[in-house]
C-alpha positions in Angstrom: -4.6 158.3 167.0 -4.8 162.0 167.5 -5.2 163.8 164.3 -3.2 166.6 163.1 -2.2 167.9 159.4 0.5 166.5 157.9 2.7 166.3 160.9 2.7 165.2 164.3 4.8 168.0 165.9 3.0 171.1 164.0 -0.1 170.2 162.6 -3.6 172.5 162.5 -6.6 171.0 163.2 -10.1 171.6 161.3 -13.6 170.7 161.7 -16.0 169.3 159.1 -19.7 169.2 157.5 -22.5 167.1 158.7 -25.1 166.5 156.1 -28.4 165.4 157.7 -31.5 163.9 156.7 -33.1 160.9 155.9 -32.9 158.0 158.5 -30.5 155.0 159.3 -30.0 152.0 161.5 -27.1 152.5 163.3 -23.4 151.8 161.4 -20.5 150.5 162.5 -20.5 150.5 166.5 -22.4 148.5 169.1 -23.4 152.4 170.7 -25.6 153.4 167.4 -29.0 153.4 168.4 -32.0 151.7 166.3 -33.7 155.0 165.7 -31.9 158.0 164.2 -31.8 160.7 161.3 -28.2 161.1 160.5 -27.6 160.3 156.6 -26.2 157.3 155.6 -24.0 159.1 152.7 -20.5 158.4 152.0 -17.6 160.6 154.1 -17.4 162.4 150.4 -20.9 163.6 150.8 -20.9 164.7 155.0 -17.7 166.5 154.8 -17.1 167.7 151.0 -13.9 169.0 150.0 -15.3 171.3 147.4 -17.8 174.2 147.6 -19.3 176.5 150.7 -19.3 174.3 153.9 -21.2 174.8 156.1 -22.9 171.4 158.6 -25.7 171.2 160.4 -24.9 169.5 163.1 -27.7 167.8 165.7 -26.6 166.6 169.2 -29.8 164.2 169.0 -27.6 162.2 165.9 -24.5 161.4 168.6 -24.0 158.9 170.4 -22.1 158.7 173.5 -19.3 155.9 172.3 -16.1 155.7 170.1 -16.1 152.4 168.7 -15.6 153.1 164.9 -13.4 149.5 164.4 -10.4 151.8 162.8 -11.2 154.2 165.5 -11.8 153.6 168.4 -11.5 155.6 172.0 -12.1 153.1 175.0 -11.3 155.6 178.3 -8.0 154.3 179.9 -6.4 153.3 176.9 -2.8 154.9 175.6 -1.4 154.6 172.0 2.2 154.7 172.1 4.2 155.7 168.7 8.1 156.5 168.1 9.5 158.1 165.1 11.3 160.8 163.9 10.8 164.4 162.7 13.8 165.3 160.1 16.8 164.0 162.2 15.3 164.5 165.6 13.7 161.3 167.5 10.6 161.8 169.1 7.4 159.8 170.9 4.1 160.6 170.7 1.9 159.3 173.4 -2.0 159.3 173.0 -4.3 158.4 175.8 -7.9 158.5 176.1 -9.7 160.2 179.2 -12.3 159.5 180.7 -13.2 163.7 179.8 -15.9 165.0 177.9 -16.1 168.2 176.5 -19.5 169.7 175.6 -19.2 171.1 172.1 -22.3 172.6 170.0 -24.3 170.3 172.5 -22.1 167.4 171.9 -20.5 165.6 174.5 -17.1 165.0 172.9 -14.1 162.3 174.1 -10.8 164.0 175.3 -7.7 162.6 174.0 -4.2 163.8 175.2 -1.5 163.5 173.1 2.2 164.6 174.1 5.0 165.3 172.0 8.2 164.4 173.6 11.8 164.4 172.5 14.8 163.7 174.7 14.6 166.8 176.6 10.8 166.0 177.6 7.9 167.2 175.9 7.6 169.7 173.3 4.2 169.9 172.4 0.7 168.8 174.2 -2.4 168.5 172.4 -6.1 167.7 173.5 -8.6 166.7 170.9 -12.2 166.1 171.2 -14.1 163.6 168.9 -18.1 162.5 168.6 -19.5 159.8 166.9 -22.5 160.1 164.9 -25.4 157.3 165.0 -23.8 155.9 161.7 -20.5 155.3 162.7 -18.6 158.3 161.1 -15.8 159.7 163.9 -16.2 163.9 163.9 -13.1 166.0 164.6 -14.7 168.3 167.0 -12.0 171.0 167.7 -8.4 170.8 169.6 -6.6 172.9 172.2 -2.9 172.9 170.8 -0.1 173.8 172.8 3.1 174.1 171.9 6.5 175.0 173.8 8.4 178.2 173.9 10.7 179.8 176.0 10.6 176.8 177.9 6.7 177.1 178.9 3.6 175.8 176.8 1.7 178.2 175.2 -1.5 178.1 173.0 -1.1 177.9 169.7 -3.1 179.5 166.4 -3.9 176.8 165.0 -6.6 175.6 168.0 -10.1 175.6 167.3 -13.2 174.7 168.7 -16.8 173.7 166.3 -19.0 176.9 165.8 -16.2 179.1 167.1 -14.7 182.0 164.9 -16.0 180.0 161.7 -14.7 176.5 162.5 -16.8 173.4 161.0 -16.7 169.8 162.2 -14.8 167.3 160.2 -14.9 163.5 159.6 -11.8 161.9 161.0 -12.6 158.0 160.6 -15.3 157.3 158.0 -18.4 154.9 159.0 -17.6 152.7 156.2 -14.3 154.1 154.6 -14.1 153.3 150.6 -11.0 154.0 148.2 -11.6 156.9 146.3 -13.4 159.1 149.1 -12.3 162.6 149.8 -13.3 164.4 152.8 -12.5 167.5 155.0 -11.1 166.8 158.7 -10.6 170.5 159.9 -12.5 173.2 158.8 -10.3 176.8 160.3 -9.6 179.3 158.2 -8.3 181.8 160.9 -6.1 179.6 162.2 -4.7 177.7 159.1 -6.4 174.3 159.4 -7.8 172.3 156.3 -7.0 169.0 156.7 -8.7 166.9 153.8 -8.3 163.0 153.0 -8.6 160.6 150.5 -9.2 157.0 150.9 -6.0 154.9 148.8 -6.7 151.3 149.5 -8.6 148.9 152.3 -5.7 146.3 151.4 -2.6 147.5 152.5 0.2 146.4 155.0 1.9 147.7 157.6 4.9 146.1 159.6 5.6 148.4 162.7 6.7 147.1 166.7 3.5 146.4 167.7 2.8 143.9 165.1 2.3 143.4 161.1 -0.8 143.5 159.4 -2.7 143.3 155.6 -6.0 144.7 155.3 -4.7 147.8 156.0 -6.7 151.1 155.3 -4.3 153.8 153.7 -5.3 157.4 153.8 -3.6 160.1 152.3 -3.8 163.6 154.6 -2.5 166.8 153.2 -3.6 170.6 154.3 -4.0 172.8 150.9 -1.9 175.3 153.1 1.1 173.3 153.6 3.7 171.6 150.9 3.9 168.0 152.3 1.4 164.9 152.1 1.5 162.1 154.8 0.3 158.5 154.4 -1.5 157.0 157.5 -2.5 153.2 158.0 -5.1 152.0 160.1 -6.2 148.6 161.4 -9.7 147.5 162.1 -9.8 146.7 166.0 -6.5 148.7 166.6 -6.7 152.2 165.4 -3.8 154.1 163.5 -0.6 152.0 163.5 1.7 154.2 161.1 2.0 157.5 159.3 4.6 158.8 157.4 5.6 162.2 155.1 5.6 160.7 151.7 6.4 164.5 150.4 7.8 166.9 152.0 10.6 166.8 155.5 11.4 163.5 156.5 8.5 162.3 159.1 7.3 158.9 160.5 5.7 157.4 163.4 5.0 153.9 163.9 2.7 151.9 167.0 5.0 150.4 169.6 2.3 149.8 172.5 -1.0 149.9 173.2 -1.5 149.9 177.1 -5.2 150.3 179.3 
């Protein structure tokens, strides 16, 4: 569930565009209201991969739920993954509080996600995501820490919106279509530009927690980094796989989903 670039264990984070105007009935969640003025546009359009960015973002075109069907963030609820990171096994464990964190007047989820190998964990991450009145999931910022010397430390690569040039980026499209592109992170300072491109609404995906067609397939790179992961979503579920498809070897599949 928790985003990061290209890898679980050391991945930036970076914030993305909101293009507003117009109006719009509300998308793809029962908590988008009848009223509103975010933009209906494609995730292409709201978080563009090419040109200046730079959002405008609106607090009054939030709403206070994450219900996005491939995305979604119910308080109380834990997505557990296992996989491996070149030859060493890890688990990533990703729960949903019941935390908000104000950010450029948004109030935005908290989800912690832990890193662990055999040793105990290696790296812990909170994430903050908003949903807009259409359904689209925004990547709001992240507080990354990661283990050294036996103690957790911050690392560069966290970022908050409208800090030190960060931007808001679309993690989980309102209405996700192959072909779109679209920024997840926007940090420059801290080496986080997660972009994504939409491969297919049909695939599969067999992992422990259960098998599935109609999957949606993403590919995630960072311009900054040599490797491109796959990920593979399910409508109802949330992220059930991701895997390096260039660069070290990386994957991480759903084993449980517990509340």
């Amino acid at each position: 569930m928790a985003n990061r670039p290209t890898s679980r264990l050391a991945r930036g984070t970076i914030l993305i565009a909101l293009a507003l105007a117009g109006a719009l009935a509300a998308g793809c969640g029962s908590s988008g209201s009848s009223s509103t003025t975010t933009t209906s546009s494609s995730a292409s359009t709201l978080a563009p991969v090419h040109g200046k960015y730079s959002p405008s973002i609106d607090p009054a075109d939030f709403v206070a739920t994450v219900d996005n069907p491939y995305w979604p963030l119910k308080p109380g609820t834990g997505f557990h993954f296992k996989g491996v990171r070149g030859t060493t096994p890890q688990r990533d464990d990703e729960i949903v509080t019941d935390r908000t964190r104000t950010i450029e007047g948004i109030a935005s989820t908290v989800v912690r996600d832990t890193v662990s190998e055999r040793t105990g964990p290696v790296e812990r991450t909170f994430d903050y995501y908003a949903q807009d009145t259409a359904g689209n999931v925004w990547y709001m910022g992240e507080l990354s820490l990661e283990k050294k010397h036996g103690k957790f430390a911050k690392a560069s690569d966290s970022w908050l919106s409208g800090v030190d040039g960060a931007e808001p980026g679309i993690i989980m499209p309102a209405d996700p279509q192959p072909g779109d592109e679209y920024r997840q992170e926007y940090y420059p300072p801290g080496e986080a530009l997660d972009e994504a491109h939409v491969l297919s609404l049909h695939g599969k995906a067999a992992v422990p927690y259960g098998s599935y067609g109609d999957v949606l397939v993403t590919s995630e790179y960072s311009p900054l980094e040599p490797q491109t992961e796959q990920k593979y979503y399910v409508s109802g579920v949330g992220e059930v796989k991701e895997k390096v498809v260039k660069g070290h070897h990386e994957e991480f599949k759903l084993v449980a989903i517990t509340h």
